[in-house]
Every structure is written in structure tokens, then in C-alpha cells.
The first five atom37 places (N, CA, C, CB, O) and aatype in JSON, in Angstrom:
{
  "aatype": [20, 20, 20, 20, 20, 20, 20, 20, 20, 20, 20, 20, 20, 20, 20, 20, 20, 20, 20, 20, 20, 20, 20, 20, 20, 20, 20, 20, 20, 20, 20, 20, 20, 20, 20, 20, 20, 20, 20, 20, 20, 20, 20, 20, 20, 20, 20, 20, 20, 20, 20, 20, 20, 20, 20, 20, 20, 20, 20, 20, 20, 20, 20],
  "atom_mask": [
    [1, 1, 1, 1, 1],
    [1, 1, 1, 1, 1],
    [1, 1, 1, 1, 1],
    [1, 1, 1, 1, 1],
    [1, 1, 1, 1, 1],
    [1, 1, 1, 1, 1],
    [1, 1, 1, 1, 1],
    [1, 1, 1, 1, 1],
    [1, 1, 1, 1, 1],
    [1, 1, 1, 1, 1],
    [1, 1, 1, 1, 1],
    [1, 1, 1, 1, 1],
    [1, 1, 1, 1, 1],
    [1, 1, 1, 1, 1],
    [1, 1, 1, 1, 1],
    [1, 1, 1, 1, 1],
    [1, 1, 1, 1, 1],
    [1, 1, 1, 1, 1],
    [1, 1, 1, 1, 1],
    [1, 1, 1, 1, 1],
    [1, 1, 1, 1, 1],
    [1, 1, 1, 1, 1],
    [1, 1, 1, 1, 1],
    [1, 1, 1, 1, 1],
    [1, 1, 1, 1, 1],
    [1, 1, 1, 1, 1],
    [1, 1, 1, 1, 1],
    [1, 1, 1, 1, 1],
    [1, 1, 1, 1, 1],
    [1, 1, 1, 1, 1],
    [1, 1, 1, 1, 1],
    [1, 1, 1, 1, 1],
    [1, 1, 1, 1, 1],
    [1, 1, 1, 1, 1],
    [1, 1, 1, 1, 1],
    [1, 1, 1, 1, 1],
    [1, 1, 1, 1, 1],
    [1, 1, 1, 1, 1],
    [1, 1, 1, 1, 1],
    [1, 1, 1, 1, 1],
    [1, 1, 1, 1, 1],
    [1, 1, 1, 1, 1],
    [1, 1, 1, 1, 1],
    [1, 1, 1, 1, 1],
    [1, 1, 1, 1, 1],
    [1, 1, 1, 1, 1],
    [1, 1, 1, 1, 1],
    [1, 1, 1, 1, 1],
    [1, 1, 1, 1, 1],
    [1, 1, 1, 1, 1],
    [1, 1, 1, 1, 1],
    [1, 1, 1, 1, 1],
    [1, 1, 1, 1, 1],
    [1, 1, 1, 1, 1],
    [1, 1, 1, 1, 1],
    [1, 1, 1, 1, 1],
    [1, 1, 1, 1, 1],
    [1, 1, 1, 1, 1],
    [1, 1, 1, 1, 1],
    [1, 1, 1, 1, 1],
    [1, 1, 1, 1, 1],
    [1, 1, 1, 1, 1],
    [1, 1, 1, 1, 1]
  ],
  "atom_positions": [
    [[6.2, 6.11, 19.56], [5.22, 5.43, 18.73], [5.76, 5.35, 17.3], [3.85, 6.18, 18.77], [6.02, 6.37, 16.66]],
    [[5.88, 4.34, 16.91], [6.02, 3.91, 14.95], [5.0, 4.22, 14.77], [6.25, 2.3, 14.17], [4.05, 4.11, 15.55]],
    [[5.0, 4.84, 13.28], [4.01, 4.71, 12.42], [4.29, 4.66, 10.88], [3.2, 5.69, 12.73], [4.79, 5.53, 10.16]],
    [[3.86, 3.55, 10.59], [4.24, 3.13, 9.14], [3.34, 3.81, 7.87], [4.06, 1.47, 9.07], [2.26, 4.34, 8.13]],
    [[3.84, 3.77, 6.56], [2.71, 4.01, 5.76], [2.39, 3.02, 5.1], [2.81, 4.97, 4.97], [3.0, 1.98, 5.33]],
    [[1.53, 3.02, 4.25], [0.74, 2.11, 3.54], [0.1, 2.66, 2.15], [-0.33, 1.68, 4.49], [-0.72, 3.57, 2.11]],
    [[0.53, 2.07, 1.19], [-0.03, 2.41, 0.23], [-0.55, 1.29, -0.73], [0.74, 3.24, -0.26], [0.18, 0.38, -1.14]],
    [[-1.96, 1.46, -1.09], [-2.73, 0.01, -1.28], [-3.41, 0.52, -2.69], [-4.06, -0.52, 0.18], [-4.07, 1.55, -2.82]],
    [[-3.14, -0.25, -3.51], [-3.42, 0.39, -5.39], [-4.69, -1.13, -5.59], [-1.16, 0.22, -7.08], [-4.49, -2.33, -5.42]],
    [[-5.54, -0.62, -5.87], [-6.66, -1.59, -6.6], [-6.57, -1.28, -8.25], [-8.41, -1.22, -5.96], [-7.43, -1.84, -8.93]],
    [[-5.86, -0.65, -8.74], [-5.68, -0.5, -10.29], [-5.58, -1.95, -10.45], [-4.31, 0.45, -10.93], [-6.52, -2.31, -11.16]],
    [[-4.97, -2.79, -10.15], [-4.59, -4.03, -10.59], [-5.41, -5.21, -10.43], [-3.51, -4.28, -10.06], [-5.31, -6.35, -10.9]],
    [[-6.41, -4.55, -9.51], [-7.54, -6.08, -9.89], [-8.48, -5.55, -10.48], [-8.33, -7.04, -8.6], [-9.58, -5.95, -10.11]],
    [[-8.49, -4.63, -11.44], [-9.76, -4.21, -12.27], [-9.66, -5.19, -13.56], [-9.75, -2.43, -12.75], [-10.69, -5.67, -14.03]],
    [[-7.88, -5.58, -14.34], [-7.62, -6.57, -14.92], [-9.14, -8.28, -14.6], [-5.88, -6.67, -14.29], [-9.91, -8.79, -15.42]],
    [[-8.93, -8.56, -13.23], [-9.36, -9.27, -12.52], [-11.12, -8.91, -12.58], [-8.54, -9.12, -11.26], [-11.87, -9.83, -12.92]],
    [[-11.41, -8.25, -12.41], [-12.92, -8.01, -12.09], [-13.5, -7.72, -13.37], [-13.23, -6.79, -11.04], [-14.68, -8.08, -13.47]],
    [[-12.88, -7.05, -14.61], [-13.19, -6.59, -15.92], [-12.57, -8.45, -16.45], [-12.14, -4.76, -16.54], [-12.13, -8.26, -17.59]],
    [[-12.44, -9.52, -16.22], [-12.01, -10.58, -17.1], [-13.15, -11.36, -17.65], [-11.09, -11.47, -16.41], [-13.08, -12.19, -18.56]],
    [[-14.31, -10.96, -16.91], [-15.74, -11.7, -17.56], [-16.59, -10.57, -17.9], [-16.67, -12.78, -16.44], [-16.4, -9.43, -17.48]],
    [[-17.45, -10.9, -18.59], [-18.19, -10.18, -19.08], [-19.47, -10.0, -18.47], [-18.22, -10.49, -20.16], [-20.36, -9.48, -19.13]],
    [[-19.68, -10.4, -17.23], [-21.17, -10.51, -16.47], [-21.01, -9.73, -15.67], [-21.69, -11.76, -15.8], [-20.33, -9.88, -14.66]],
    [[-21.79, -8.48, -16.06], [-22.03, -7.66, -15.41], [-22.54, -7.25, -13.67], [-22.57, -7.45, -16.17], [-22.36, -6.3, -12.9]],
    [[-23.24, -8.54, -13.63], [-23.59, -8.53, -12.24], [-22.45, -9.11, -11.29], [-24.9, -9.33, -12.07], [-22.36, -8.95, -10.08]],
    [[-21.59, -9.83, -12.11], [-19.71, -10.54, -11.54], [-19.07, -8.33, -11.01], [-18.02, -11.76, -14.19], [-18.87, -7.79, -9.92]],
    [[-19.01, -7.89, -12.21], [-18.2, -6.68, -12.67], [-18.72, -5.95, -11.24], [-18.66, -5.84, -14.41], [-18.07, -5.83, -10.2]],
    [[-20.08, -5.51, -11.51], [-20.41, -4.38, -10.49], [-20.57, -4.99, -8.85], [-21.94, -3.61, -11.02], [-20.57, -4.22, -7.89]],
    [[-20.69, -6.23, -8.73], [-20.04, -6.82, -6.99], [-18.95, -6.54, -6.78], [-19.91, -8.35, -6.6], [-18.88, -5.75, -5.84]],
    [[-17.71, -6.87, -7.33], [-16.51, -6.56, -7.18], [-16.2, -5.23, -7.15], [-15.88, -7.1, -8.0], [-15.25, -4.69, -6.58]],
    [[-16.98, -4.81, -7.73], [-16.47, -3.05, -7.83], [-17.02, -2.79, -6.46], [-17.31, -1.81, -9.26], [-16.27, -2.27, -5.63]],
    [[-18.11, -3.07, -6.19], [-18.41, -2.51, -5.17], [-17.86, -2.71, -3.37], [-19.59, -2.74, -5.43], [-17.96, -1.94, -2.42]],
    [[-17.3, -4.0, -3.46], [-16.24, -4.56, -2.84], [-15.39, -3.73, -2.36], [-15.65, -5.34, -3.53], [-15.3, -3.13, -1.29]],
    [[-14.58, -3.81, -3.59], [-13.19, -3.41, -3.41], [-13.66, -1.72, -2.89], [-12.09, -3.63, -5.07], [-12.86, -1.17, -2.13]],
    [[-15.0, -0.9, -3.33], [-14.93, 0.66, -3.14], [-15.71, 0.69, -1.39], [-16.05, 1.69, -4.7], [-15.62, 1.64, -0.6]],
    [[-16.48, -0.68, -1.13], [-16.87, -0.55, 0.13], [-15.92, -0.85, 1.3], [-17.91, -1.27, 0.22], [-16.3, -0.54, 2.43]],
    [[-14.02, -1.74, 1.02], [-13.46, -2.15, 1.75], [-12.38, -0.65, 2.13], [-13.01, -3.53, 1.21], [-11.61, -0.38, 3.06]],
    [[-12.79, 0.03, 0.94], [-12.04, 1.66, 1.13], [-12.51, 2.27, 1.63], [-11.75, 2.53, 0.26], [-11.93, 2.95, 2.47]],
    [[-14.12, 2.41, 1.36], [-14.83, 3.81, 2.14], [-15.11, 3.47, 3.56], [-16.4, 4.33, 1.45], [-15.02, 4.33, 4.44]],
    [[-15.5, 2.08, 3.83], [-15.76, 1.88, 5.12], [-14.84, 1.68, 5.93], [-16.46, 1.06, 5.27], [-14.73, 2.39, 6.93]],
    [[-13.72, 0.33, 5.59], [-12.96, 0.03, 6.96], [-11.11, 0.72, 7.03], [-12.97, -1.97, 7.08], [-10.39, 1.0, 7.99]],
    [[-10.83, 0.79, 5.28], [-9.72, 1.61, 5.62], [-9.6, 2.93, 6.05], [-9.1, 1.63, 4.79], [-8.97, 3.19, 7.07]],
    [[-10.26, 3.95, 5.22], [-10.78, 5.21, 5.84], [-10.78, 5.36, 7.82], [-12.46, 5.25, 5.16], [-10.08, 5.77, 8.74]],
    [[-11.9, 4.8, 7.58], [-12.12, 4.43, 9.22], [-11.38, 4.06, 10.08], [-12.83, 3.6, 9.47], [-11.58, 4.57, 11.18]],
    [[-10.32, 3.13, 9.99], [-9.26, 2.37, 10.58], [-8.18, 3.52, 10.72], [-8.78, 1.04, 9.64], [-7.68, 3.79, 11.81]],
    [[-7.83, 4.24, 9.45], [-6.51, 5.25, 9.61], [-7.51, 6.83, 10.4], [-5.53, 5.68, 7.46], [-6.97, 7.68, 11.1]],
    [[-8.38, 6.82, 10.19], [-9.04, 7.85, 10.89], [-9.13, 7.07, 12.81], [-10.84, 8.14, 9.91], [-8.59, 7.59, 13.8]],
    [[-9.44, 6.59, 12.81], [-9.27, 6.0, 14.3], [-8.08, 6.28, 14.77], [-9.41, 4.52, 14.45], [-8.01, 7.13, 15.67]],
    [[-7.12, 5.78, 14.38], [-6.05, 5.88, 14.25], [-5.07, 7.4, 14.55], [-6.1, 5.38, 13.13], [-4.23, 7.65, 15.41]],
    [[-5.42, 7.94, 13.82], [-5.22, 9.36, 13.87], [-6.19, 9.97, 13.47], [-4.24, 9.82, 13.23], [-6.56, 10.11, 12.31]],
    [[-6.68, 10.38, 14.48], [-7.96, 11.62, 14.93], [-8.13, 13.05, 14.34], [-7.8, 12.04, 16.47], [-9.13, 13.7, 14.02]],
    [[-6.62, 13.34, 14.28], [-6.39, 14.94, 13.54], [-6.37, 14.5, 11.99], [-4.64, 15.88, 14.02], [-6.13, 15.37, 11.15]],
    [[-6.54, 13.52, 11.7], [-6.65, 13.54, 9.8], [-7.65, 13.4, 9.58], [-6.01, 12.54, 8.83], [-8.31, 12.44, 9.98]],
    [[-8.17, 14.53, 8.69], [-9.32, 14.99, 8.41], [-9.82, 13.8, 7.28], [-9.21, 16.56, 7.93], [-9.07, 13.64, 6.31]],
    [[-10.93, 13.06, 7.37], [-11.39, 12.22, 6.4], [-11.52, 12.56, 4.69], [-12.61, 11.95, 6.92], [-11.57, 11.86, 3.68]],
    [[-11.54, 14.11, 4.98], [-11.68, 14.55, 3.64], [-10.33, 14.35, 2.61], [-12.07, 16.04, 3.76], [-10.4, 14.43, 1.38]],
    [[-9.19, 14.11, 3.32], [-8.33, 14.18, 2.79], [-7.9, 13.15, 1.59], [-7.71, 14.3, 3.66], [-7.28, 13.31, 0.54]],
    [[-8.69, 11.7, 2.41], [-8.74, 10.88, 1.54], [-9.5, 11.06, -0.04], [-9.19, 9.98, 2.27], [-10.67, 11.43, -0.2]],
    [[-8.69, 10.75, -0.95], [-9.72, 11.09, -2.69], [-10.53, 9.99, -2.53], [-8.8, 10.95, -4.58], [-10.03, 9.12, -1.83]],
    [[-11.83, 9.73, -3.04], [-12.19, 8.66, -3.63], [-13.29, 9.44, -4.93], [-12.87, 7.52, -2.39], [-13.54, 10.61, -5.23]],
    [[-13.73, 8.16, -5.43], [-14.4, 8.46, -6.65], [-15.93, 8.03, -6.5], [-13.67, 7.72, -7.86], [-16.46, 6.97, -6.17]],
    [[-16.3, 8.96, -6.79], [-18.35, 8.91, -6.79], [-18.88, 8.12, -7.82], [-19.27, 10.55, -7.17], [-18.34, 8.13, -8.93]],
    [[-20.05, 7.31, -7.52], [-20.38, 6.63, -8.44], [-21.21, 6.94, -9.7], [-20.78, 5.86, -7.9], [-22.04, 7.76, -9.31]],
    [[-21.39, 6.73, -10.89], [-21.76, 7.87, -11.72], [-23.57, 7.6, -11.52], [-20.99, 7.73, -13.57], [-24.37, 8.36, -12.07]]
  ]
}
């Protein structure tokens, strides 16, 4: 079995999501990009491999 890694940086569309000033633009996108992490990547590499504990992944709480 291959198994590749992947490493996926959203630092770079905050440029992108911070470029207008409408707040209700700002906090969709944010929430986007933090729901396409918590839900389907998480999930996908946890499927994936069963013995990696979900916790392992960092993410950031919303304030």
C-alpha cells in the first residue's frame, strides 16, 4: 500500500477572504475554509487510517 502525505496551508487565502471589508463576505469564508477541515479532511484521513487518533489533528476554536 502507498501512502502519500499532504500538506494543505489556508494561511494564504486569508489575503483573499480579509480583501473586502464585509463582514458577512469575511466570516462565510472563514467558516468554509474551517468547516472543509473539521468535517471532510479530518474525516477522510481518519477513515483512512483508523489508528490516528483525531485528536492529533490542531485546529483552532472559535473565540
Amino acid at each position: 500500500m502507498k501512502v502519500f502525505g499532504v500538506l494543505i496551508d489556508t494561511v494564504s487565502i486569508q489575503k483573499y477572504i480579509f480583501s473586502t471589508n464585509n463582514l458577512k463576505e469575511n466570516l462565510g469564508a472563514s467558516y468554509i475554509v474551517d468547516d472543509i477541515y473539521e468535517s471532510h479532511l479530518i474525516e477522510t484521513v481518519h477513515q483512512m487510517f483508523p489508528s490516528i487518533n483525531k485528536s492529533f489533528f490542531v485546529t483552532t476554536q472559535p473565540y
